[in-house]
C-alpha positions as CSV (number, residue, x, y, z in Angstrom):
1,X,0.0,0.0,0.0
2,X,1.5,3.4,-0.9
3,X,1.6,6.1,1.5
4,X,-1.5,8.8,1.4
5,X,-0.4,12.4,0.2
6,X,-2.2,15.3,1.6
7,X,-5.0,17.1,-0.3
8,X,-4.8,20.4,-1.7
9,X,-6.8,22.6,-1.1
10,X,-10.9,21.7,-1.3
11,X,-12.9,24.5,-3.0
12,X,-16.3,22.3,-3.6
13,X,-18.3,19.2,-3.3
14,X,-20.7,17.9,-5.4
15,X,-23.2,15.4,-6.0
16,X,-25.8,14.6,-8.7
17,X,-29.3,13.0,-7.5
18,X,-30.0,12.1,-10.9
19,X,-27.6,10.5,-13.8
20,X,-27.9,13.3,-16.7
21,X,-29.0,16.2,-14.3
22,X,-27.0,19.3,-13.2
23,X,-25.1,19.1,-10.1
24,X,-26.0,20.3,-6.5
25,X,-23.8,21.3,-3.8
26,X,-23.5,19.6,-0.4
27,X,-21.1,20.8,2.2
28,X,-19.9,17.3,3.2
29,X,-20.3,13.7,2.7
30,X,-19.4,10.3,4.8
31,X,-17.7,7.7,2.5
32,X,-17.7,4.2,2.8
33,X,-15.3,1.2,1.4
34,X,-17.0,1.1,-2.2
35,X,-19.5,3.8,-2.3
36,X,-19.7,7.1,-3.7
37,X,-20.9,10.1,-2.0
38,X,-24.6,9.0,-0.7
39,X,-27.2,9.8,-3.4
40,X,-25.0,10.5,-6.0
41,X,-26.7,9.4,-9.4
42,X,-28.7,7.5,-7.0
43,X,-31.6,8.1,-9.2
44,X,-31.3,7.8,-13.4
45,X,-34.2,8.1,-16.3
46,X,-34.2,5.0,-18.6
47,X,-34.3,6.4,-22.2
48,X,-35.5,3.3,-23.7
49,X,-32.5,3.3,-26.4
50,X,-30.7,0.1,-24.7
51,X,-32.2,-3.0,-24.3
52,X,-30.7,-3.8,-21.0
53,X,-33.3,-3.6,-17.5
54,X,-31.2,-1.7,-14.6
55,X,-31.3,-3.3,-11.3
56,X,-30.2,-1.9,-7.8
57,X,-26.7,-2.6,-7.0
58,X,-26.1,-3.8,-10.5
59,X,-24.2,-1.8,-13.5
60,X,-25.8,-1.2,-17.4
61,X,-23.9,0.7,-20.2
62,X,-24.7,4.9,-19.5
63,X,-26.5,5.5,-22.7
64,X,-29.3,3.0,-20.8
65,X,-30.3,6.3,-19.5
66,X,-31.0,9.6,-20.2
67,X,-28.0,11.5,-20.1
68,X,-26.4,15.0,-21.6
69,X,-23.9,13.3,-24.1
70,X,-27.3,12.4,-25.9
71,X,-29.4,14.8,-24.2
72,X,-27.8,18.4,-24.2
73,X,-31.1,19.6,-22.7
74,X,-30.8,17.8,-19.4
75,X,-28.5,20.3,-18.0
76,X,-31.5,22.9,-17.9
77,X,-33.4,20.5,-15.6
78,X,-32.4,20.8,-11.7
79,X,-32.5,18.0,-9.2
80,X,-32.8,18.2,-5.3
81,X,-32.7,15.3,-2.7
82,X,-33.3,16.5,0.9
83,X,-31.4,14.2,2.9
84,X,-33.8,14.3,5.8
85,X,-37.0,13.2,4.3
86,X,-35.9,11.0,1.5
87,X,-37.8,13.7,-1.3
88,X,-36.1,14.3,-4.6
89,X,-37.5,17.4,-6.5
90,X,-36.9,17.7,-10.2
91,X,-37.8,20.7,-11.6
92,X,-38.5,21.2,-15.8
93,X,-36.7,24.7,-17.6
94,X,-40.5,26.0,-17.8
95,X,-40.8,25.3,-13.7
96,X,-43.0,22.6,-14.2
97,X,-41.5,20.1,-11.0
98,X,-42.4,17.0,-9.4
99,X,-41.4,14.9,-6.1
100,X,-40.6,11.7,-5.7
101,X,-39.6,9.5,-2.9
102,X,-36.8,7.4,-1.7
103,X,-37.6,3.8,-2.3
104,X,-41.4,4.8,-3.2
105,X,-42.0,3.3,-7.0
106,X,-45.6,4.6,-6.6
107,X,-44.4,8.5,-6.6
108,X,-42.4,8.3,-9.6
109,X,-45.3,8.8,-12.1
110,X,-45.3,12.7,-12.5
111,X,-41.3,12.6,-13.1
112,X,-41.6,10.2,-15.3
113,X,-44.7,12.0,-17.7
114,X,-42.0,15.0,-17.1
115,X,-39.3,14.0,-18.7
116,X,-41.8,12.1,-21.1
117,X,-42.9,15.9,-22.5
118,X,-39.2,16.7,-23.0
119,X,-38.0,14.0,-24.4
120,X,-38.4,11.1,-26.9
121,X,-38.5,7.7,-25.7
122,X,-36.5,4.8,-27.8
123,X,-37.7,1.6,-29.2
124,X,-37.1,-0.3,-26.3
125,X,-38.9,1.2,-23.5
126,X,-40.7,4.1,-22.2
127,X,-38.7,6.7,-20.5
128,X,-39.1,5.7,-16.7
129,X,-37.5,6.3,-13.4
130,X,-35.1,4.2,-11.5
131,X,-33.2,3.8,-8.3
132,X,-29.9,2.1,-7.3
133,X,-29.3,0.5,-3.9
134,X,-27.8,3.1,-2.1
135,X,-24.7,2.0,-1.8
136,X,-23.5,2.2,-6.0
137,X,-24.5,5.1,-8.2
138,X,-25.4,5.2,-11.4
139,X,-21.6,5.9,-12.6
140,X,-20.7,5.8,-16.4
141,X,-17.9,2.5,-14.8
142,X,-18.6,0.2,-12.3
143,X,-15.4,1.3,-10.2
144,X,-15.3,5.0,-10.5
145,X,-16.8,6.1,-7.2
146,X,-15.4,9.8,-7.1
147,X,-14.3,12.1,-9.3
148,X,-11.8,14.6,-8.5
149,X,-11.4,17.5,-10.3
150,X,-8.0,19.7,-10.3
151,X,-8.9,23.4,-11.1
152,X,-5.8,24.9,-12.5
153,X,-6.2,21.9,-15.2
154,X,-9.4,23.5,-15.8
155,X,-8.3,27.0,-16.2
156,X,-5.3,25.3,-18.7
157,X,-8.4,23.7,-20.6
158,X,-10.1,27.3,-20.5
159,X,-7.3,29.1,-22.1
160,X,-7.5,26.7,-25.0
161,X,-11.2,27.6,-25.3
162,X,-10.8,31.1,-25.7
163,X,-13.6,30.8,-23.2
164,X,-14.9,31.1,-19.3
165,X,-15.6,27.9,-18.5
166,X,-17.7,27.0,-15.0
167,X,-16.4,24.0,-12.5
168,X,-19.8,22.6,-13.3
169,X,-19.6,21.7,-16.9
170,X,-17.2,19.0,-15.8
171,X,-19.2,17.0,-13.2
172,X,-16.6,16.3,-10.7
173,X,-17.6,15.2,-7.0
174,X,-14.4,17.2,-5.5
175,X,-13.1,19.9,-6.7
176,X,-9.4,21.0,-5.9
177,X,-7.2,23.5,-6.1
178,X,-3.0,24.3,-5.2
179,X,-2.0,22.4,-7.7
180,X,0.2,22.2,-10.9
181,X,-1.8,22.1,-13.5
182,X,-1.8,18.3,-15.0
183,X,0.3,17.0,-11.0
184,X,-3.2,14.6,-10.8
185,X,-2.0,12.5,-13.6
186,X,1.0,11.3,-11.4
187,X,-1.4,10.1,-9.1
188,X,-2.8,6.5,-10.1
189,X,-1.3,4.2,-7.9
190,X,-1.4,6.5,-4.9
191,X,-3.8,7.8,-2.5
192,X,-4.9,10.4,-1.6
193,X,-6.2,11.5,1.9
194,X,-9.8,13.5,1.9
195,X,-10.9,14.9,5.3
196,X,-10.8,11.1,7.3
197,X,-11.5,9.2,4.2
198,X,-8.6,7.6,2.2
199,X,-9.0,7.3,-1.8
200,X,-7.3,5.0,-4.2
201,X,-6.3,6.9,-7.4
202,X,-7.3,4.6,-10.6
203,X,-6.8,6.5,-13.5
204,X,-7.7,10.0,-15.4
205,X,-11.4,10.7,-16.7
206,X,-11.8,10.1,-20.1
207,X,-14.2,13.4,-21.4
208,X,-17.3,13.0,-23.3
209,X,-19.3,15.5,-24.8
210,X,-21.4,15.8,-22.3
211,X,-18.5,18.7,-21.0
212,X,-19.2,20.1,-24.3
213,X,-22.9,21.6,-22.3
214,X,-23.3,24.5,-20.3
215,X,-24.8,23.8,-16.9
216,X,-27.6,25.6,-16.1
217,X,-29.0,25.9,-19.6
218,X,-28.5,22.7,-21.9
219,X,-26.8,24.8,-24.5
220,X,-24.1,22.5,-26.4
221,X,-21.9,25.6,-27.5
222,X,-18.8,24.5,-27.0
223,X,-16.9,20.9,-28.4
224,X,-14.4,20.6,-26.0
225,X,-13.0,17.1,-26.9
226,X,-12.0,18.4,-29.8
227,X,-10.6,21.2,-28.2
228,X,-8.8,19.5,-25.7
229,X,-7.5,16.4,-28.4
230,X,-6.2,19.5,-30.5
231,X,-4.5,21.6,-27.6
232,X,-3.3,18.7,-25.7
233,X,-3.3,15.3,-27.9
234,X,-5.7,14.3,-25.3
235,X,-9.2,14.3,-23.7
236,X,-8.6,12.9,-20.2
């Protein structure tokens, strides 16, 4: 076992309640040995495009569900779980919301004819809610629990854009700062010490369009694989 490094600096956590969905804020989160943060992409919209049938504590391809790679739109819905009574509120761009409830199938109805009015189902199935087991999220890999975001790699990516770029758009669960821009990718193999909680580092994050979005307002205005394969011979 290699010896854990101290963090840098920790500007901001995140989770998303739902797979596809914009990010909320949480001020902290208790980690367990194979888990995420709780309740992140806890909750995912089949899009009826895959044939596969997602179970709790089980793992499907992402494009199973509804997601912004696909779905640019999705970033201009918001989702909000209040820890304390087990209620997830989605809310539409035109404010149109709905509840649901934690481990309540019989609440999921209105979300479901929500999304359902934004969005075309595919062949396979109609567009329909579903939960994981609490202690998985609904993560593009089956082993990539956390994602850690260094923000003076970000502000590197930024220049290339020729354009401001928010934390957001890359859906990271921490978000660091202090760095070098690029030190994380010395970093698989080690670990890295988090408040009490101790993280192995597996590998860099391979991007997808889905960074190409704004947060906030589904806009797809930017292609920033491309920009980052042509800047950096990359995308991770």
């Amino acid at each position: 076992m290699t010896h854990a490094f101290p963090m840098p600096h920790v500007v901001a956590l995140y989770r998303h309640p739902v797979k596809g969905f914009s990010a909320e804020p949480i001020d902290g989160a208790t980690l367990a040995v194979g888990s995420g943060f709780p309740r992140d992409r806890h909750f995912a919209f089949v899009s009826g495009r895959k044939p596969e049938t997602p179970k709790p504590g089980g793992w499907v391809q992402p494009r199973t569900f509804l997601m912004q790679a696909v779905d640019p739109q999705l970033a201009a819905f918001t989702a909000h779980f209040d820890d304390a009574s087990g209620a997830l509120t989605i809310t539409a761009p035109d404010g149109h919301a709905a509840v649901v409830h934690l481990g309540q199938p019989d609440t999921y109805a209105k979300a479901e004819a929500l999304l359902a009015a934004h969005f075309e189902a595919g062949s396979h199935a109609d567009i329909r809610l579903v939960e994981q087991d609490g202690k998985r999220g609904n993560w593009d890999f089956s082993d990539t629990e956390v994602s850690i975001i260094n923000l003076a790699t970000m502000r590197e990516i930024e220049k290339a854009c020729g354009v401001p770029l928010v934390k957001e758009r890359f859906r990271g669960n921490v978000y660091i700062d202090g760095l070098a821009p690029w030190e994380e990718f010395s970093w698989p193999g080690r670990q890295l010490a988090v408040g009490n909680a101790v993280l192995d580092i597996m590998r860099p994050i391979q991007r997808c369009a889905m960074t190409s979005t704004t947060p906030g307002t589904g806009a797809r205005d930017i292609d920033l694989p491309a920009t980052m394969r042509k800047a950096f011979g990359h995308i991770f």
